[in-house]
N, C-alpha and C positions, 0 to 999 in steps of 0.2 A: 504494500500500500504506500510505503514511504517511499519508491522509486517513483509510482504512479504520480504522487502529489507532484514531486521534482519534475520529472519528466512533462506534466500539465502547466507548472509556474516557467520551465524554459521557453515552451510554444508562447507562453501570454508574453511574456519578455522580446520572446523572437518576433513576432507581430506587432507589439509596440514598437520596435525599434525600424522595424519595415516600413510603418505607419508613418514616423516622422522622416526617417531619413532614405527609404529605398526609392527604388526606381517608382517614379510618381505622389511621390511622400510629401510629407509637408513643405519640406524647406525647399524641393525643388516647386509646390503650387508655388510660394515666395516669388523667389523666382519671376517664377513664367508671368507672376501678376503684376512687377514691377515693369517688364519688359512689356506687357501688352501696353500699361499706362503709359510708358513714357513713347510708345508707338502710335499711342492714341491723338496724345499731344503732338509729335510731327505732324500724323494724317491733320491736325485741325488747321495748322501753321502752313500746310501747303494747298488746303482747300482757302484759305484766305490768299496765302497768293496769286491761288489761280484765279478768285473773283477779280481780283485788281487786275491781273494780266487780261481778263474776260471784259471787263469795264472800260482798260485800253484799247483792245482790238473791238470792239463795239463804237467806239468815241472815232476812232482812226475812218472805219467804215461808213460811216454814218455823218461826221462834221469835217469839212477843209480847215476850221478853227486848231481842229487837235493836228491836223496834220503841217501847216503852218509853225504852230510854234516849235512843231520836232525839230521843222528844216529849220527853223532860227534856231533853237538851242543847241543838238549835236550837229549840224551842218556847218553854221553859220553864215545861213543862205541871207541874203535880205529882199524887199523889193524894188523892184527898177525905180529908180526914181529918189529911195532912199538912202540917206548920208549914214554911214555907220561908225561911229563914235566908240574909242573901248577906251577905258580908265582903268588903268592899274594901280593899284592900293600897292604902294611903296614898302610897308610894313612886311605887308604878304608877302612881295617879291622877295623880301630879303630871309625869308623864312624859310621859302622854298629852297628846296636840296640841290645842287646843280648837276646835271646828269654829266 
């Protein structure tokens, strides 16, 4: 009888200890539930930049306004007729790194 008790408290021992740390145990659910959250948080942070990216290409499609100031700002397109004036903030310049 007294090997039976033994032999019955190692299974409940062996089971606990599978419970918490085996293959699908506790600390790996841990784990896998830290990684879903902070996968959740990307997924949110890239469906927001796809609305801004979606709200650009809507605006580009749709208005000569959004497509105007692209060419003025990365271009530095202007229009005929227009004087183009640039001011250099002295400060900055000297701050800048010189290639």
């Amino acid at each position: 009888m007294k090997w039976l008790n033994s032999a019955l408290l190692l299974l409940i021992v062996i089971s606990f200890y599978l419970l918490w740390f085996g293959n699908g145990g506790r600390v790996e659910l841990k784990e896998k539930q830290a990684v879903l959250e902070a996968k959740k948080a990307e997924i949110e942070e890239l469906k927001k930049r796809n609305q801004q990216l979606q709200a650009e290409v809507d605006s580009l499609k749709n208005g000569l306004e959004a497509i105007e100031e692209r060419a003025r700002t990365e271009l530095g397109m202007i229009k005929e007729g227009e004087t183009f004036i640039q001011i250099i903030n002295e400060e900055k310049a000297r701050q800048r790194p010189k290639k």
